[in-house]
MOPAC internal coordinates of N, CA, C and O (Angstrom, degrees):
PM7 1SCF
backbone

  N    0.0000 0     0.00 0     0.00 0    0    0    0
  C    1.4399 1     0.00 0     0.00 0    1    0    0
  C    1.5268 1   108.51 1     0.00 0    2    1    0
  O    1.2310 1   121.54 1   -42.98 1    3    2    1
  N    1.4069 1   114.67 1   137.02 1    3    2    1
  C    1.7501 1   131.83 1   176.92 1    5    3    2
  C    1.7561 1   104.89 1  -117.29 1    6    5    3
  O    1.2310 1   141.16 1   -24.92 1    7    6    5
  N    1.2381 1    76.53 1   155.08 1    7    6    5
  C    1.4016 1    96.50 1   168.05 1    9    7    6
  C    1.2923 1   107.81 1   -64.06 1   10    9    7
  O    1.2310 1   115.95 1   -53.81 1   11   10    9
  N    1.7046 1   125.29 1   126.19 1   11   10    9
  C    1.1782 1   130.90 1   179.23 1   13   11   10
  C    1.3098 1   127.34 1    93.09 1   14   13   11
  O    1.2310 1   126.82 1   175.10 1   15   14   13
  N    1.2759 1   104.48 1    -4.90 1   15   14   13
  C    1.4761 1   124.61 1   179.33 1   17   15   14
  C    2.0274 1    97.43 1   -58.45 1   18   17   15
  O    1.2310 1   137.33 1    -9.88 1   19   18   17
  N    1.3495 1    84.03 1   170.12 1   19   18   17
  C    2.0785 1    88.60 1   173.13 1   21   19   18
  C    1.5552 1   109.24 1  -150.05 1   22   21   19
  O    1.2310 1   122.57 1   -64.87 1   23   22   21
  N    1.2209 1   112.69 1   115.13 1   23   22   21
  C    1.3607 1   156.88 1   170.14 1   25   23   22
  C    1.4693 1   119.75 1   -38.15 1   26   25   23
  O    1.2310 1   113.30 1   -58.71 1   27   26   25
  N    1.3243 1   130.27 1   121.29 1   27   26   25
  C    1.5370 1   110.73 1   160.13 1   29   27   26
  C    1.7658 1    92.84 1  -133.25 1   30   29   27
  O    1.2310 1   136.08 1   -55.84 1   31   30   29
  N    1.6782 1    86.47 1   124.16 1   31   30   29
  C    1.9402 1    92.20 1  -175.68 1   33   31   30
  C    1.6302 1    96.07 1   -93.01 1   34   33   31
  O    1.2310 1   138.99 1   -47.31 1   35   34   33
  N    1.6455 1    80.78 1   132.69 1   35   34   33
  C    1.9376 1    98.59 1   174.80 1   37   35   34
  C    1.3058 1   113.34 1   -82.40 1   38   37   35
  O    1.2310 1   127.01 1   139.78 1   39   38   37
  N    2.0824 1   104.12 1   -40.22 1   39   38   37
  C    1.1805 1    94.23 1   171.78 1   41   39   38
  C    1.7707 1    97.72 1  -164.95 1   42   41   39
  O    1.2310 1   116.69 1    18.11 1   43   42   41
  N    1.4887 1   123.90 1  -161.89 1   43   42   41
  C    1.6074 1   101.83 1  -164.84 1   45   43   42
  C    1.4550 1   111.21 1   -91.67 1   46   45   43
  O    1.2310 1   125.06 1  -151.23 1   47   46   45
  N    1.7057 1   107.89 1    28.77 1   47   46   45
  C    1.3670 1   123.88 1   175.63 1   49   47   46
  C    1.6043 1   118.23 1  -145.72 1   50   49   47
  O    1.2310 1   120.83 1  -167.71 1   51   50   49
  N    1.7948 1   116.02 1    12.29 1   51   50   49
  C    1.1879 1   115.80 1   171.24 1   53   51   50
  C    1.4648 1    93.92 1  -134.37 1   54   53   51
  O    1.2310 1   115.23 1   -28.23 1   55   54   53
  N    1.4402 1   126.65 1   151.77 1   55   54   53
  C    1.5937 1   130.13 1   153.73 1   57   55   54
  C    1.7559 1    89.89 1  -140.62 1   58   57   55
  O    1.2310 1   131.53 1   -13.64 1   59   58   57
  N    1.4641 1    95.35 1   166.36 1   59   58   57
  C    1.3865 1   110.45 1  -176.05 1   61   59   58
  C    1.2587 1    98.61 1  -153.21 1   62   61   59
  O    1.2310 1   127.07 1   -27.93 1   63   62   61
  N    1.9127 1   104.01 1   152.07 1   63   62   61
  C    1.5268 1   112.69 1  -160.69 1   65   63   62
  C    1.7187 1   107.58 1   -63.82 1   66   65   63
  O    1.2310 1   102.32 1   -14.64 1   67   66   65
  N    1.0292 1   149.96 1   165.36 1   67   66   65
  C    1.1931 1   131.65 1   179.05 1   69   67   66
  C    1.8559 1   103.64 1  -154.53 1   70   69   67
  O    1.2310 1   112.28 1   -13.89 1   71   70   69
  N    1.2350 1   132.18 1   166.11 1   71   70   69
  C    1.4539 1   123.65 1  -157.54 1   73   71   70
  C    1.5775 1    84.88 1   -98.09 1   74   73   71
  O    1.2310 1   118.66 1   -25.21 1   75   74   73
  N    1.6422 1   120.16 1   154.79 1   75   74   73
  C    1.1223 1   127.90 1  -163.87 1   77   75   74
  C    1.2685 1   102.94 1  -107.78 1   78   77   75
  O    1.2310 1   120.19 1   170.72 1   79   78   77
  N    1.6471 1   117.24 1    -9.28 1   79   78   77
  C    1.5925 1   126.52 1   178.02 1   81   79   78
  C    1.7138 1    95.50 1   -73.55 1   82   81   79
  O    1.2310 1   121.98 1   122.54 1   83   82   81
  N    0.8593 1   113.81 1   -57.46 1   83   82   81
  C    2.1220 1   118.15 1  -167.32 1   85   83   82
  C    1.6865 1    84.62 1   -71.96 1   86   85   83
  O    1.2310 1   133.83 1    17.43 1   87   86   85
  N    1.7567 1    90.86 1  -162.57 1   87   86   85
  C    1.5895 1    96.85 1  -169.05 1   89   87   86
  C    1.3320 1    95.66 1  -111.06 1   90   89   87
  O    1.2310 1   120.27 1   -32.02 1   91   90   89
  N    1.4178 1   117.08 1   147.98 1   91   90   89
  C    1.2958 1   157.01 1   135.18 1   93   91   90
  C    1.4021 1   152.52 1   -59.84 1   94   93   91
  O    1.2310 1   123.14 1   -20.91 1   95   94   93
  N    1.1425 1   111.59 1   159.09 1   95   94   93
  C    1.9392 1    99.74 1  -171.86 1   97   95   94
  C    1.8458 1    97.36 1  -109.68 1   98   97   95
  O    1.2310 1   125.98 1   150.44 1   99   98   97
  N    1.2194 1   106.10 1   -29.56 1   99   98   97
  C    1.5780 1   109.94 1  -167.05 1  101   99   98
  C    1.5456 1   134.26 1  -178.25 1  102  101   99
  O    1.2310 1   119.69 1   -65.24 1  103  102  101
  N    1.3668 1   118.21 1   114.76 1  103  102  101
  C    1.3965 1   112.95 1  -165.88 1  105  103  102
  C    1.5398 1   111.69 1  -103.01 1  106  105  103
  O    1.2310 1   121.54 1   -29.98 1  107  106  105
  N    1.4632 1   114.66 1   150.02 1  107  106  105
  C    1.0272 1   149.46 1   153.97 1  109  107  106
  C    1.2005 1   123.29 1   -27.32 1  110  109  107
  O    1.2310 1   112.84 1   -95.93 1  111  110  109
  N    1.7545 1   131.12 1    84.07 1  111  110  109
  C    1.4197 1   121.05 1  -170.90 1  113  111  110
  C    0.8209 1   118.03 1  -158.69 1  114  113  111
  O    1.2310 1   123.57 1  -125.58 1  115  114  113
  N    1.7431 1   110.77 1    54.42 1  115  114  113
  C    1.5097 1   143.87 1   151.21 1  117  115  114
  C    1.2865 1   115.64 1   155.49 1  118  117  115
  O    1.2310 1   119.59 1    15.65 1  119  118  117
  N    1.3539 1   118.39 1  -164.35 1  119  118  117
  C    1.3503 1   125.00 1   168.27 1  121  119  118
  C    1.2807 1   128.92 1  -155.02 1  122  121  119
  O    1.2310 1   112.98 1   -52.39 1  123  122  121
  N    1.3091 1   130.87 1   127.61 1  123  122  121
  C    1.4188 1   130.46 1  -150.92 1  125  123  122
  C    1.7983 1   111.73 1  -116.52 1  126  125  123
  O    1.2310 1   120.38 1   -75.95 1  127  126  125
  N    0.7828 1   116.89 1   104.05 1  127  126  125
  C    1.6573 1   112.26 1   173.75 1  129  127  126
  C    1.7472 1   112.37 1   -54.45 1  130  129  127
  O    1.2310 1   131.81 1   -43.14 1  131  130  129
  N    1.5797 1    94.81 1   136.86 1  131  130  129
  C    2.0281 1    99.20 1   174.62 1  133  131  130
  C    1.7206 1    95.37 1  -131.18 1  134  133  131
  O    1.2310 1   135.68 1   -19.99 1  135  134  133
  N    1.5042 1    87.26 1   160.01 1  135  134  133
  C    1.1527 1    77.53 1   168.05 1  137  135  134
  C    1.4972 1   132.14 1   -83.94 1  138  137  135
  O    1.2310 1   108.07 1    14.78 1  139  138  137
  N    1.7198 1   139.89 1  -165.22 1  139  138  137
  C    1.2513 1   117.61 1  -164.97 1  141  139  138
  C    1.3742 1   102.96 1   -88.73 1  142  141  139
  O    1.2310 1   116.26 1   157.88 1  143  142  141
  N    1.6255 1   124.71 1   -22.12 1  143  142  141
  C    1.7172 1   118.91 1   178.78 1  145  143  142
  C    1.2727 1   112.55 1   -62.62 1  146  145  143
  O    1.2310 1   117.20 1   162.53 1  147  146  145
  N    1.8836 1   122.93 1   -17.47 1  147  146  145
  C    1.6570 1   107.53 1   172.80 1  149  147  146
  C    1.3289 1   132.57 1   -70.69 1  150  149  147
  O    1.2310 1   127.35 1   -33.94 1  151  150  149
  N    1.6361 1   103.46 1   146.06 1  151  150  149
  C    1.8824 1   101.03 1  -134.48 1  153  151  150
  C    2.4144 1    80.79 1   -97.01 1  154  153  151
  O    1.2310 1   117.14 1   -25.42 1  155  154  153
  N    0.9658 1   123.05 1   154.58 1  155  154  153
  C    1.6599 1   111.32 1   175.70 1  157  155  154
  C    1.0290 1   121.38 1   -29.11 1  158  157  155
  O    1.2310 1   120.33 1   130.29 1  159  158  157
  N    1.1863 1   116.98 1   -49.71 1  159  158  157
  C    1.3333 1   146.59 1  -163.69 1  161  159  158
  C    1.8683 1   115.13 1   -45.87 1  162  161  159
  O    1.2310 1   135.43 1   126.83 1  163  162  161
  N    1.9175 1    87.74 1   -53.17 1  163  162  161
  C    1.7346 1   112.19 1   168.42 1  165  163  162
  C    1.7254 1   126.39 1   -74.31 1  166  165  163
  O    1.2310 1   131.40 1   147.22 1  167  166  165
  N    1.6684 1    95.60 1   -32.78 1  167  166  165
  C    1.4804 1   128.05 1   173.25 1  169  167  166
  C    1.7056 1    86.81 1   -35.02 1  170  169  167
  O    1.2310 1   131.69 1   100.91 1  171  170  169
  N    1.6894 1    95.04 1   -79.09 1  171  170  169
  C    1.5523 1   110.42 1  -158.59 1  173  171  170
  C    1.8424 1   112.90 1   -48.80 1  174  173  171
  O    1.2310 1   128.27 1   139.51 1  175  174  173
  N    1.1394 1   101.69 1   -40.49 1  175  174  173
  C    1.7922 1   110.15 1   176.58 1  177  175  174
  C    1.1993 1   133.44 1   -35.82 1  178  177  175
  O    1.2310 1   137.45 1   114.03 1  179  178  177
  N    2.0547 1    83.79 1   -65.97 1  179  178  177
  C    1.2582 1   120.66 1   162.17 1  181  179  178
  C    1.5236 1   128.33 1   -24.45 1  182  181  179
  O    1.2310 1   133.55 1   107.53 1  183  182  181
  N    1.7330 1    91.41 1   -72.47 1  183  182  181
  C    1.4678 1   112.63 1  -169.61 1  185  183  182
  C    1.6661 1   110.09 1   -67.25 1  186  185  183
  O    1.2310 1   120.42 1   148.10 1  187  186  185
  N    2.0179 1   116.81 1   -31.90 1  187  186  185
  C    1.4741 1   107.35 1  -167.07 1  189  187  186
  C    1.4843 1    97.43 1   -68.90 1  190  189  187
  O    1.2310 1   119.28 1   145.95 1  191  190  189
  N    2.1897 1   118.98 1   -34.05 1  191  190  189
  C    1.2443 1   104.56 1  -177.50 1  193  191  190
  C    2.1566 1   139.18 1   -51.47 1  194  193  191
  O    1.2310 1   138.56 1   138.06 1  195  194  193
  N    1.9079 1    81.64 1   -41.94 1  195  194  193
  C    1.6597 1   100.91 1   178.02 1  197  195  194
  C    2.0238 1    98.20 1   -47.77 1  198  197  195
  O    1.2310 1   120.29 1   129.42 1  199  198  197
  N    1.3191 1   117.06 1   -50.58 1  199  198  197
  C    1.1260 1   123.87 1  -153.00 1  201  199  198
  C    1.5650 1    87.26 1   -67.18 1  202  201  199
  O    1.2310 1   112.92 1   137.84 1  203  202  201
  N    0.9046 1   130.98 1   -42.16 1  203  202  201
  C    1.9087 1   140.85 1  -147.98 1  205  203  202
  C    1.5216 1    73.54 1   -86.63 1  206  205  203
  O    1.2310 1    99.63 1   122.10 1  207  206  205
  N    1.5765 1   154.38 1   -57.90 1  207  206  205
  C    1.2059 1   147.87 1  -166.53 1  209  207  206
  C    1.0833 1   102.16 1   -67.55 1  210  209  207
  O    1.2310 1   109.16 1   146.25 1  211  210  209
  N    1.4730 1   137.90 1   -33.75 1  211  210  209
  C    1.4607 1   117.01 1  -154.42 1  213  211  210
  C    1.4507 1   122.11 1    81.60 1  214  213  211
  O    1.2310 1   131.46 1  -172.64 1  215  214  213
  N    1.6940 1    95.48 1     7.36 1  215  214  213
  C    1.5917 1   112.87 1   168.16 1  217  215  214
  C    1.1656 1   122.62 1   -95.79 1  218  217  215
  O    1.2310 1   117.88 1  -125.06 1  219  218  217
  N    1.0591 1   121.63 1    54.94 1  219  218  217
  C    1.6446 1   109.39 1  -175.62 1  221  219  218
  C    1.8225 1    93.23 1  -120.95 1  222  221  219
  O    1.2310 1   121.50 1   -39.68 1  223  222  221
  N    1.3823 1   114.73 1   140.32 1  223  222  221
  C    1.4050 1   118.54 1  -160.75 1  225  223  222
  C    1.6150 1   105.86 1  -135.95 1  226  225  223
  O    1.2310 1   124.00 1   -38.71 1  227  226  225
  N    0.8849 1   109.93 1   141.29 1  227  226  225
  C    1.8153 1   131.67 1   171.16 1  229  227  226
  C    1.8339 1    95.71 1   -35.95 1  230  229  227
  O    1.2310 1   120.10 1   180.00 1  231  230  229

């Protein structure tokens, strides 16, 4: 997965690469390190907050 890539979620534990020309569920626009005790659930929180900061990092 890249930055900018586009997403189609199957479910809140599958996504698949999907063409960014047609429509989409969600793109790719960064990446945030957790640690290994975060459960998906926090993953997902986590990651919409970094993005809402402008924190999301290589």
């Amino acid at each position: 997965m890249r930055r900018r890539d586009c997403l189609d979620v199957r479910s809140r534990r599958e996504a698949r690469p999907a063409s960014c020309d047609g429509t989409y569920d969600e793109q790719v626009l960064g990446f945030t390190r957790l640690g290994e005790d975060v459960t998906l659930t926090e993953a997902r929180t986590r990651s919409h907050a970094a993005c809402a900061r402008g924190g999301a990092a290589a």
